[in-house]
N, CA, C and O atoms as a MOPAC input file, in Angstrom:
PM7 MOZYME 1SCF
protein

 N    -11.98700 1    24.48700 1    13.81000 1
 C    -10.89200 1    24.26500 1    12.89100 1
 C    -11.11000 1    22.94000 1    12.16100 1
 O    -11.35900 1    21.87000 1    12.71700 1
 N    -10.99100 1    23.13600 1    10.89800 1
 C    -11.29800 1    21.68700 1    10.03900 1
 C     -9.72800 1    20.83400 1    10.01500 1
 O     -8.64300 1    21.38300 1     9.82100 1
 N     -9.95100 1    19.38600 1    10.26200 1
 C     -8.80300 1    18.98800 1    10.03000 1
 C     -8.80300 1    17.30400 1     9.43300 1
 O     -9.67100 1    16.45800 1     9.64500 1
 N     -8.11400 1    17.22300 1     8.99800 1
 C     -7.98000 1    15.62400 1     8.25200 1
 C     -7.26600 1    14.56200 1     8.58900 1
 O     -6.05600 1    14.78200 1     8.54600 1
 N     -7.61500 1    13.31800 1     8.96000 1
 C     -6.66800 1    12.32300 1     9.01900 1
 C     -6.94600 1    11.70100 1     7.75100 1
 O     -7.93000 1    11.61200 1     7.01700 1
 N     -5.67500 1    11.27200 1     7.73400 1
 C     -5.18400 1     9.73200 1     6.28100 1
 C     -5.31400 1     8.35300 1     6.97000 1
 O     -5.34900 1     8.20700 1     8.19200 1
 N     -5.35800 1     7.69700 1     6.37000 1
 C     -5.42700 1     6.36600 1     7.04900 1
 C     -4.80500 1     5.48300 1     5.82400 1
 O     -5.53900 1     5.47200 1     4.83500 1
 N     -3.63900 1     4.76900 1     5.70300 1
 C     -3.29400 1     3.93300 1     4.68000 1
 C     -3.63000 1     2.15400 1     4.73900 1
 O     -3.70600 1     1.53600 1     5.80100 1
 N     -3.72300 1     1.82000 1     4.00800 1
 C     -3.81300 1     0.29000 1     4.09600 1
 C     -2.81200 1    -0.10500 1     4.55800 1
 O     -1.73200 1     0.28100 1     4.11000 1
 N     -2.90600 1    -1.04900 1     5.65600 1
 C     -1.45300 1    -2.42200 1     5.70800 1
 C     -0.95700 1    -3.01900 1     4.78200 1
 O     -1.70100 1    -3.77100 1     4.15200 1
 N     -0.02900 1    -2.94000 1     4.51700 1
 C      0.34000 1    -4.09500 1     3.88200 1
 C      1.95900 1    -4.62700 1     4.30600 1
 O      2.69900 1    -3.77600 1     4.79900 1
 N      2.46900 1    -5.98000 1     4.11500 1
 C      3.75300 1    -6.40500 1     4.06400 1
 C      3.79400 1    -7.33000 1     3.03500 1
 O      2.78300 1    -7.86800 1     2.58400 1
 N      5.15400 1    -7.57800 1     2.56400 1
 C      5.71200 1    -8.10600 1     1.54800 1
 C      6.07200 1    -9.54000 1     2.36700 1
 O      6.85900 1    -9.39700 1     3.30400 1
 N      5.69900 1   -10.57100 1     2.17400 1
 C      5.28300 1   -11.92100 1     2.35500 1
 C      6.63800 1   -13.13900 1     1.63400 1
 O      6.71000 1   -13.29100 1     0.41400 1
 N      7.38000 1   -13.72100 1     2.38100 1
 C      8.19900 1   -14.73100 1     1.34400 1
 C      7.33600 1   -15.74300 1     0.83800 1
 O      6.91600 1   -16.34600 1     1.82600 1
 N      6.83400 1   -16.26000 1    -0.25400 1
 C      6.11300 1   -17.61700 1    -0.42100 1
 C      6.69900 1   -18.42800 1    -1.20000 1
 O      6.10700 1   -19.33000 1    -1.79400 1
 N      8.35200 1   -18.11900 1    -1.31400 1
 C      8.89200 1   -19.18200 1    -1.99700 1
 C      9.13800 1   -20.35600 1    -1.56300 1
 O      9.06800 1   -20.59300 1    -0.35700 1
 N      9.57300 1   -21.58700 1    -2.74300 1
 C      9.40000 1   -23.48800 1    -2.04300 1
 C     10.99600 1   -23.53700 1    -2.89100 1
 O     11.55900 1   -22.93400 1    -3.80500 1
 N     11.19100 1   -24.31800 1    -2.22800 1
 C     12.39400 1   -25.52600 1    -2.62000 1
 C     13.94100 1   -24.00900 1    -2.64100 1
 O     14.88500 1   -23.89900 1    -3.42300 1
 N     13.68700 1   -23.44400 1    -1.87200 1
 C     15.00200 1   -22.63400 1    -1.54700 1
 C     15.04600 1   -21.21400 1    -2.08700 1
 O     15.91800 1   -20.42800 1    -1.71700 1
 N     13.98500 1   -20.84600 1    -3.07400 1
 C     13.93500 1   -19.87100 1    -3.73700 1
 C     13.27000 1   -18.84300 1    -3.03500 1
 O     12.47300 1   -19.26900 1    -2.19900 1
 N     13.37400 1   -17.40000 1    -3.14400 1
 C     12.80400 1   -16.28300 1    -2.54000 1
 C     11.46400 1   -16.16300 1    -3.73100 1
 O     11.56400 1   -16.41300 1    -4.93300 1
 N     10.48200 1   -15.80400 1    -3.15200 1
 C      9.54500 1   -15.38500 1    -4.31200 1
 C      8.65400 1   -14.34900 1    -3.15300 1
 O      7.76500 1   -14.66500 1    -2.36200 1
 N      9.13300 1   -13.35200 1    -3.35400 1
 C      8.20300 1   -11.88600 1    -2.24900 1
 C      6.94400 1   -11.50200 1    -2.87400 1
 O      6.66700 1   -10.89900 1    -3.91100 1
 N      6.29800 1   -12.00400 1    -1.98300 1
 C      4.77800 1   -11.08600 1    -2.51100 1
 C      4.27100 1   -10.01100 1    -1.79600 1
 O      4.86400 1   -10.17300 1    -0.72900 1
 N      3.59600 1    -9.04400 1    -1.65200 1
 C      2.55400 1    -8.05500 1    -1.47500 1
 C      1.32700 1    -8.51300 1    -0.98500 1
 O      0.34200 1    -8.70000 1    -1.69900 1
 N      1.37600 1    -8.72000 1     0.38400 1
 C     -0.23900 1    -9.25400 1     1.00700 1
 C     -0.52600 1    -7.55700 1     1.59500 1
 O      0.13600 1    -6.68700 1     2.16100 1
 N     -1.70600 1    -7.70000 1     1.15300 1
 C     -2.59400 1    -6.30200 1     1.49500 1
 C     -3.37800 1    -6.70100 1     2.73500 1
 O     -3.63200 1    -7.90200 1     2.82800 1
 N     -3.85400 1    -5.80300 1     3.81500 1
 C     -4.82700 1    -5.60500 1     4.62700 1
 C     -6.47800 1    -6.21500 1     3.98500 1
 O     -7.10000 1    -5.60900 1     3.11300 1
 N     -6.97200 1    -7.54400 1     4.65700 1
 C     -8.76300 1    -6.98700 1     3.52300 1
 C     -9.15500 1    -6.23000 1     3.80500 1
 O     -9.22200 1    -5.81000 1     4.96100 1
 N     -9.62900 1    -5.69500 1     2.69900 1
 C    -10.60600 1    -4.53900 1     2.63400 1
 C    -11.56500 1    -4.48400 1     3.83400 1
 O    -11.64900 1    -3.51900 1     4.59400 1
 N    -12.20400 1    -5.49800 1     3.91800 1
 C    -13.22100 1    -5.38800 1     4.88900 1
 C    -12.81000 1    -4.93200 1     6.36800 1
 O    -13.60700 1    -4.31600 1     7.07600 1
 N    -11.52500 1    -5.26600 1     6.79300 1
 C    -10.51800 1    -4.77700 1     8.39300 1
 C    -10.12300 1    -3.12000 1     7.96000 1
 O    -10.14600 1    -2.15500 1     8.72400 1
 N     -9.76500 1    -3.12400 1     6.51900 1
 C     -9.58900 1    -1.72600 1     6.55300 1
 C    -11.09900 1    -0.80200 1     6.59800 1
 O    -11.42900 1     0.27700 1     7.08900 1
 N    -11.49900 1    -1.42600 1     6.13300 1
 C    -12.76000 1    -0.81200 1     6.00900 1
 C    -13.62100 1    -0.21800 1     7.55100 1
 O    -14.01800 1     0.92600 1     7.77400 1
 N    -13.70100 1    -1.24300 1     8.29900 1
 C    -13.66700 1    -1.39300 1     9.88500 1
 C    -12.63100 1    -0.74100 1    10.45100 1
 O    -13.06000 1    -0.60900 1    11.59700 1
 N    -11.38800 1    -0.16100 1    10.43500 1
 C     -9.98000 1     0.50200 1    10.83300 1
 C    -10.83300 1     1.70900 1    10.76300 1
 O    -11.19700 1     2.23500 1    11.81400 1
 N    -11.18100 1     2.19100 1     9.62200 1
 C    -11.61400 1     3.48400 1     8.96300 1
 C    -12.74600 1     4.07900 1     9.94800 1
 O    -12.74700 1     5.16400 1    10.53000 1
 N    -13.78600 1     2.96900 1     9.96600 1
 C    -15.18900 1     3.47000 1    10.45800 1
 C    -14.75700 1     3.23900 1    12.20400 1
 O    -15.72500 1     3.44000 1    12.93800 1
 N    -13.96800 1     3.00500 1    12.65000 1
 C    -13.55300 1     2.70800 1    14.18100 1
 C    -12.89700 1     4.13500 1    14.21600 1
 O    -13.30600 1     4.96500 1    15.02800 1
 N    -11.91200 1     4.41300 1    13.36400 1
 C    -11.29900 1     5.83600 1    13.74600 1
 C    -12.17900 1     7.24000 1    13.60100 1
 O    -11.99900 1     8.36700 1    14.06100 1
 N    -13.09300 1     6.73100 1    12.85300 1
 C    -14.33800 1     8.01200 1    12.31500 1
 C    -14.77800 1     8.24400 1    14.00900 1
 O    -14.80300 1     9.34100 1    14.56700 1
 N    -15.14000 1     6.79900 1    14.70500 1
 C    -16.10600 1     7.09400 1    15.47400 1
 C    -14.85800 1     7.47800 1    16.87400 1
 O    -15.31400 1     8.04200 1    17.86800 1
 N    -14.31900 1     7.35300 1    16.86000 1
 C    -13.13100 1     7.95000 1    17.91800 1
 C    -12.92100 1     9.43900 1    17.70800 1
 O    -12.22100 1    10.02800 1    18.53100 1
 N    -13.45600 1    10.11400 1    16.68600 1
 C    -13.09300 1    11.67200 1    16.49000 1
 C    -13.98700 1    12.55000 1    17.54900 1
 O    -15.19400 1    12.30800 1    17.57800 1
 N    -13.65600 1    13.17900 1    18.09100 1
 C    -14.49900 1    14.03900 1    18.52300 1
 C    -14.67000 1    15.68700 1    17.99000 1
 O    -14.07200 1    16.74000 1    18.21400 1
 N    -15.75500 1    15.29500 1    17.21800 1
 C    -16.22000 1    16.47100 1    16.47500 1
 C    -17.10100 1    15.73800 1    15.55900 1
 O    -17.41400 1    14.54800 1    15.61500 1
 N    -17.54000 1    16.85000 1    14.49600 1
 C    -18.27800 1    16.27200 1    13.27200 1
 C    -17.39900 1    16.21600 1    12.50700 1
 O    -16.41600 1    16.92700 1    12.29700 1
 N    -17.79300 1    15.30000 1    12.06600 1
 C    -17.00400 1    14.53800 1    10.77900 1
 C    -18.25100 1    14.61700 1     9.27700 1
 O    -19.37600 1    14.15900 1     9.07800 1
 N    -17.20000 1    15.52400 1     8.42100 1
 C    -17.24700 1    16.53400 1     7.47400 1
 C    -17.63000 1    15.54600 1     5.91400 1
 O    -18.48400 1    15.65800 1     5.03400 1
 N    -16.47400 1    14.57000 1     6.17900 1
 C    -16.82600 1    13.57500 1     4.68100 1
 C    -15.72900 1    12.72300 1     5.33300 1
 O    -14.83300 1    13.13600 1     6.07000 1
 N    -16.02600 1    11.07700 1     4.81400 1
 C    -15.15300 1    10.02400 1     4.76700 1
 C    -14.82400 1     9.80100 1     3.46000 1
 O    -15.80200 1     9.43200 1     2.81000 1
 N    -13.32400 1     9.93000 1     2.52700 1
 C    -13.57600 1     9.02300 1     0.83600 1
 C    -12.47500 1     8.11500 1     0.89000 1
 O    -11.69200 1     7.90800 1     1.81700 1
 N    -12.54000 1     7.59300 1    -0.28100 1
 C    -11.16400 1     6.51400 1    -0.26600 1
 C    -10.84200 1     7.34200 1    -1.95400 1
 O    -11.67100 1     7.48500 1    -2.85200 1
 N    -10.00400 1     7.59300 1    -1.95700 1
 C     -9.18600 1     8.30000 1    -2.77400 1
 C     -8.42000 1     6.88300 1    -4.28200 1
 O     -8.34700 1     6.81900 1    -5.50900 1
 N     -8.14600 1     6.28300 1    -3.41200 1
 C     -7.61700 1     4.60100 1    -3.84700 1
 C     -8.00900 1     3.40600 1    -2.86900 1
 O     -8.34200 1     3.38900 1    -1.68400 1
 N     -7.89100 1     2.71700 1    -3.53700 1
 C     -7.93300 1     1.58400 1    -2.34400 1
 C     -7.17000 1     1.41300 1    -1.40500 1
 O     -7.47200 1     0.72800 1    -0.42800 1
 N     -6.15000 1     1.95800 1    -1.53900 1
 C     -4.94900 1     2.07100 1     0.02500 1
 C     -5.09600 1     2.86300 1     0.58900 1
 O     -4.10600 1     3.17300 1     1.25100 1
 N     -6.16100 1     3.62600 1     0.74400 1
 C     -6.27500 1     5.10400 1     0.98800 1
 C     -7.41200 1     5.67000 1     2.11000 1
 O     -8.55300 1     5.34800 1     1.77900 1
 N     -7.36300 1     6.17400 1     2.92500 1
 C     -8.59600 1     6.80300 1     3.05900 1
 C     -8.63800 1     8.24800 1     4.11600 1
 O     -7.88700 1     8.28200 1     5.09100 1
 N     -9.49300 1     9.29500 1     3.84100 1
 C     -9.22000 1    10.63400 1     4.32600 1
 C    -10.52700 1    10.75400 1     4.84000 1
 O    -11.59800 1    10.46900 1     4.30300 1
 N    -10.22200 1    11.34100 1     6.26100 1
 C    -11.58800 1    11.52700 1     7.20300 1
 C    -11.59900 1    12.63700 1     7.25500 1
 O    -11.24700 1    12.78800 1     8.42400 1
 N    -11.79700 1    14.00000 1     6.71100 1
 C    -12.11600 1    15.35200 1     7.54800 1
 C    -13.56300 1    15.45100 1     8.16900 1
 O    -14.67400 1    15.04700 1     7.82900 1
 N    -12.84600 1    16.46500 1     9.66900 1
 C    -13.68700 1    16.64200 1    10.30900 1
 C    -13.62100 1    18.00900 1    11.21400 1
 O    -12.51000 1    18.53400 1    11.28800 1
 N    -14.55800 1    18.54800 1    11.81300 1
 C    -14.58400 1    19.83500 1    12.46600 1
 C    -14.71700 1    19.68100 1    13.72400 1
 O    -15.76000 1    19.28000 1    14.23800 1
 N    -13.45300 1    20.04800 1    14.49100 1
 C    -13.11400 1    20.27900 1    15.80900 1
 C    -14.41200 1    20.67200 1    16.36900 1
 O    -15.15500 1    21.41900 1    15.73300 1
 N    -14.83700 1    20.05500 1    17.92000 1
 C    -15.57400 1    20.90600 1    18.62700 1
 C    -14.79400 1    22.25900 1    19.42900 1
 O    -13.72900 1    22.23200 1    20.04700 1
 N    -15.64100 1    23.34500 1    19.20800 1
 C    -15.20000 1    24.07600 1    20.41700 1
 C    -15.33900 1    24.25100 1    21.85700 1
 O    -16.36800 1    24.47500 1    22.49500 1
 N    -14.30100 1    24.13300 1    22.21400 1
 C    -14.01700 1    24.05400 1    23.59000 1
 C    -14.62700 1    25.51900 1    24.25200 1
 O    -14.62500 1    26.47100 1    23.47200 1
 N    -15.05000 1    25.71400 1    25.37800 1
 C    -15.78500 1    27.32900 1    25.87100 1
 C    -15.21800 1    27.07300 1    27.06800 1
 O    -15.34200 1    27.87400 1    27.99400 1

């Protein structure tokens, strides 16, 4: 049976405002930890693994083919 995981980027919204003010930012995961997240969960699958892509940069889809069990 073929099946797919998603994997999304981290991210949280960050306060970095000074002198009393709110100013929210968007800190992303680096690439490079997601990147490593991705290839750590590839190798945890048990089966073959079919294709890895990143769709976007927040993104990424592993399909892969179940082993059969006998």
């Amino acid at each position: 049976m073929i099946k797919q995981i998603i994997l999304e980027r981290n991210k949280k919204y960050v306060n970095e405002g000074t002198m009393g003010f709110d100013d929210y930012i968007l800190k992303k995961e680096p690439m490079k930890d997601f990147c490593l997240r991705v290839s750590n969960e590839a190798n945890n699958i048990d089966g073959k693994i079919i294709n890895i892509s990143y769709p976007s940069e927040d993104l990424a889809i592993i399909v892969y083919k179940n082993k059969i069990k006998e």
